[in-house]
Backbone as CSV, one residue per row, in Angstrom:
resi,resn,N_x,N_y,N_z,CA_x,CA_y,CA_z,C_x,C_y,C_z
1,UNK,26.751,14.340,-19.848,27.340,14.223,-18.529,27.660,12.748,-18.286
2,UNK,28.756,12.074,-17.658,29.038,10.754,-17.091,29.296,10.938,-15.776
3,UNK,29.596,9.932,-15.636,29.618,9.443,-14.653,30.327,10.278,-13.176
4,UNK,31.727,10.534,-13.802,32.932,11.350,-13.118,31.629,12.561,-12.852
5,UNK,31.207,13.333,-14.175,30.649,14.821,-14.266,29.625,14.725,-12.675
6,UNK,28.424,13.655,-12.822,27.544,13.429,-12.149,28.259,13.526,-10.649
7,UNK,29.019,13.080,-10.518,29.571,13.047,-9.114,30.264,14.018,-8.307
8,UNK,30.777,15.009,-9.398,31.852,16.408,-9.410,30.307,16.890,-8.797
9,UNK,29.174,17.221,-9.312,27.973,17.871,-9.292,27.473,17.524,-7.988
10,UNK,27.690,16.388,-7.623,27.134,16.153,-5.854,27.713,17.044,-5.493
11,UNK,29.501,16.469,-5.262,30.397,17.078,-4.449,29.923,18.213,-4.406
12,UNK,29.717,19.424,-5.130,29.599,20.425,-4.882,28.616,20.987,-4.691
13,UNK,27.434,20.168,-4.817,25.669,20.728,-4.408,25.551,19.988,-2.489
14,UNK,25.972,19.027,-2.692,25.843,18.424,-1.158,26.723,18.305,-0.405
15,UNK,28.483,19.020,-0.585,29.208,19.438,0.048,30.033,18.628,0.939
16,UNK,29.914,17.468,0.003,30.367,16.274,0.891,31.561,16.012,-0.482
17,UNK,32.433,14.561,0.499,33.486,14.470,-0.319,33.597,13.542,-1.215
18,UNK,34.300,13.577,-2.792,34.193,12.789,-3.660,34.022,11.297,-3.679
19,UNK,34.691,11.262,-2.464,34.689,9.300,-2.110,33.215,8.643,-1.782
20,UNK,32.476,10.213,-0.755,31.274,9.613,-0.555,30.150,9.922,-1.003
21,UNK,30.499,11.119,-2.134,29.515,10.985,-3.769,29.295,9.670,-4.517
22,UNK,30.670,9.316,-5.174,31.080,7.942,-5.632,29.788,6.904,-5.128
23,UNK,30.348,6.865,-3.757,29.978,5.922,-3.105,28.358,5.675,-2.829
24,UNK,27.910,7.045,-2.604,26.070,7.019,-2.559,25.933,6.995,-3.974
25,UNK,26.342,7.098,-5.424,25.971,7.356,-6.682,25.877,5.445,-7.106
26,UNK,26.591,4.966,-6.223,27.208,3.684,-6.451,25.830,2.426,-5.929
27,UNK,25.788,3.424,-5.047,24.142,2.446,-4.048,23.214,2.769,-4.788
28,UNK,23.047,4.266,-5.463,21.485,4.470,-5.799,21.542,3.271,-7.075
29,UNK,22.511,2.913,-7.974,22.254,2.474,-9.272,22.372,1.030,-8.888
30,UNK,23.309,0.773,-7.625,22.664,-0.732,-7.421,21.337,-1.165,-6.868
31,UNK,21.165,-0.473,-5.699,19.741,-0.934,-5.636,18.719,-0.412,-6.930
32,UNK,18.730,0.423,-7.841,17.972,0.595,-8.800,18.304,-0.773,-9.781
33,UNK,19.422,-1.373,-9.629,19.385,-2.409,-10.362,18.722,-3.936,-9.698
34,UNK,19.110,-3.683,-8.750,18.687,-4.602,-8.371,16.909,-4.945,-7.846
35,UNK,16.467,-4.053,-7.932,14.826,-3.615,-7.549,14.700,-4.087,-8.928
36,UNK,14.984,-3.776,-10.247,14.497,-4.418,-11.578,15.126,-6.027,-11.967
37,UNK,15.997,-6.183,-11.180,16.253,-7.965,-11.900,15.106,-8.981,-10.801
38,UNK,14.708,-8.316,-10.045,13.507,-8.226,-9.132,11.929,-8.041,-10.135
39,UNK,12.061,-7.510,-11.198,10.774,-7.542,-11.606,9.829,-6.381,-11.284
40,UNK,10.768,-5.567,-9.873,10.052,-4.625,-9.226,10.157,-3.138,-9.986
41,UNK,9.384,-2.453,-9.900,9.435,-1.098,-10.361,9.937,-0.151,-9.021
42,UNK,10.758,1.281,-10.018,11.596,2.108,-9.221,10.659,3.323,-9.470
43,UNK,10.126,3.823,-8.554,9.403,5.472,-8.475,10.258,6.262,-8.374
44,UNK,10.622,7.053,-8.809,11.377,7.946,-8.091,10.400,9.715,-8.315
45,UNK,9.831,10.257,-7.796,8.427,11.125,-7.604,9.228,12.599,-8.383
46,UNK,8.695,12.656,-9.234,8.688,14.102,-9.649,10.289,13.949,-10.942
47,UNK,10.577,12.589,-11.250,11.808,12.312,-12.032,11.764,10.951,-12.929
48,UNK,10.740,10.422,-12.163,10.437,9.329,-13.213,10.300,7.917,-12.376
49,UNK,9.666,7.009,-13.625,9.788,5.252,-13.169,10.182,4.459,-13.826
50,UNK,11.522,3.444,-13.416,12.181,2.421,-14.204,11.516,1.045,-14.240
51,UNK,11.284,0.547,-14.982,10.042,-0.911,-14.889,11.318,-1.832,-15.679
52,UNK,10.768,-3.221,-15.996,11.302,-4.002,-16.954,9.828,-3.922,-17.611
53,UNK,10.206,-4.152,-19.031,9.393,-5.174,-20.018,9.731,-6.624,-20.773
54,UNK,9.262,-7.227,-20.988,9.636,-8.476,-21.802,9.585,-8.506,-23.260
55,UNK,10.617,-8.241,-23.898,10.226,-7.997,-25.081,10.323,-9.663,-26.079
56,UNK,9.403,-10.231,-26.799,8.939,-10.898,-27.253,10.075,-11.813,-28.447
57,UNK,10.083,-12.810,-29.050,11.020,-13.085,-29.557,10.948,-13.031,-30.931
58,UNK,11.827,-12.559,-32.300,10.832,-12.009,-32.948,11.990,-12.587,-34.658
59,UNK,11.666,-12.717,-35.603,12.286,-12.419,-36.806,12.941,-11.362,-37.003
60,UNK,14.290,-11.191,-37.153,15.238,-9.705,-38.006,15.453,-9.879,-39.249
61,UNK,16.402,-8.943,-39.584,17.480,-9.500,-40.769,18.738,-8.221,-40.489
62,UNK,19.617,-9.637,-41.005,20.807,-9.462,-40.997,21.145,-8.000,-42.306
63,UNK,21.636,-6.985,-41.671,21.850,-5.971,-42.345,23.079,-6.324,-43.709
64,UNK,23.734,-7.037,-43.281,24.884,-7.767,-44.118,24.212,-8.066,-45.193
65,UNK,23.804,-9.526,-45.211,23.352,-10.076,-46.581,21.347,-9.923,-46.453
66,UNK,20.987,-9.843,-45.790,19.738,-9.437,-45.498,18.971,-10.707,-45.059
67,UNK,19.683,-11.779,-44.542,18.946,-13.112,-44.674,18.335,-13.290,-43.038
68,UNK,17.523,-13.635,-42.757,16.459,-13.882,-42.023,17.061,-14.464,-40.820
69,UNK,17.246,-13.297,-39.269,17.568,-14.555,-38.104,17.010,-14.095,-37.068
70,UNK,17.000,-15.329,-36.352,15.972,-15.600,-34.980,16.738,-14.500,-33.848
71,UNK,15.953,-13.602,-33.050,16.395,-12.663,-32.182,15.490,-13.278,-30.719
72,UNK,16.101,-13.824,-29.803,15.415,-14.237,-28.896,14.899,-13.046,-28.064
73,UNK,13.922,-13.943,-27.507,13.114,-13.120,-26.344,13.728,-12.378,-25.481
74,UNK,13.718,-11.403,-24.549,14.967,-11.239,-23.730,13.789,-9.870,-22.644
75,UNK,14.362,-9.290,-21.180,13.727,-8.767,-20.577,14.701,-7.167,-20.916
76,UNK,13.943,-6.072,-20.871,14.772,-4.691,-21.071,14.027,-3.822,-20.103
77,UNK,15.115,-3.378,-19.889,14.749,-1.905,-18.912,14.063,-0.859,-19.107
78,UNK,13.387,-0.134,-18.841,12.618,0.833,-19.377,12.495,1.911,-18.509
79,UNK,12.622,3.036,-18.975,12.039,4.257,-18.214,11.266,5.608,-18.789
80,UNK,10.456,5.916,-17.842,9.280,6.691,-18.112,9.422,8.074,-16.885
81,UNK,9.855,8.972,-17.726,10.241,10.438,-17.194,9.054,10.942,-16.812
82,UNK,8.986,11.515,-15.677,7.719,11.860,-14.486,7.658,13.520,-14.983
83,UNK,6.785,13.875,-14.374,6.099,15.591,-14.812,6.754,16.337,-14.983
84,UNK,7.483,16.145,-13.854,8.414,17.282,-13.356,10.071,17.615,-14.439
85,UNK,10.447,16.028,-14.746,11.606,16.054,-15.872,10.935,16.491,-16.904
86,UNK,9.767,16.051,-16.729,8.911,16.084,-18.332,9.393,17.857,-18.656
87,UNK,8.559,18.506,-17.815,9.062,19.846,-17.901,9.922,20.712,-18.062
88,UNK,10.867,20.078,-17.150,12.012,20.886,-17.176,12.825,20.470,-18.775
89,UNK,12.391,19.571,-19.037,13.264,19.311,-20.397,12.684,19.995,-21.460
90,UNK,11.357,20.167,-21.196,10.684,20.750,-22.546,10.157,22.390,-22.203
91,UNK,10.731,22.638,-21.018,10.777,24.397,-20.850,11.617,25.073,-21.752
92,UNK,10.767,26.072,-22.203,11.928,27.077,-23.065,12.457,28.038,-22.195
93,UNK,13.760,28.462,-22.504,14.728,29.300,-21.618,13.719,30.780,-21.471
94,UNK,13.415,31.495,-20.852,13.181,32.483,-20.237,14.163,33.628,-20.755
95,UNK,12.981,34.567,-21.170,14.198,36.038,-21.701,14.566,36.559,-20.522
96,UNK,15.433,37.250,-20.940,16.039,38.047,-19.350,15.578,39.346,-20.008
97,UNK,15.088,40.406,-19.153,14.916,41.628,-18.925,15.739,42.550,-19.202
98,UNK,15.841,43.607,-20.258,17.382,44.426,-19.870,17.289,45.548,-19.318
């Protein structure tokens, strides 16, 4: 699903109009962005929590010739799917009755 899909899916669960799907789809991911360049963590209850981590600065190699280079430190986003996604993703479909 993208972006367009996600928003077709408001429109028609919350019955409101595409401009102001867009437009609330547009706030939730900024303030979710902006709560993490903040350092702050995002709850969102029964769907999950977005944190940063710092990930450390470390030795690679270059897949090319294989020679040895410096990958700096840098901060990444992270998220951790709550009970409730947990579930629904790992439910098996239900037989139907005939």
């Amino acid at each position: 699903m993208n972006k367009a899909e996600l928003i077709n899916a408001v429109v028609k669960e919350a019955g409101i109009s595409k401009a102001k799907a867009g437009v609330a789809l547009d706030t939730v991911i900024a303030s979710i962005s902006d709560a993490l360049k903040a350092k702050e963590k995002v709850t969102l209850v029964g769907f999950g929590t977005f944190s940063t981590a710092v990930r450390s600065a470390r030795t690679g190699r270059n897949p090319r010739d294989g020679k040895a280079i410096k990958i700096a430190a840098k901060t990444v986003a992270k998220f951790k799917p709550g009970k409730k996604l947990s579930d629904a993703v790992n439910s098996k479909p239900s037989k139907k009755k005939k």
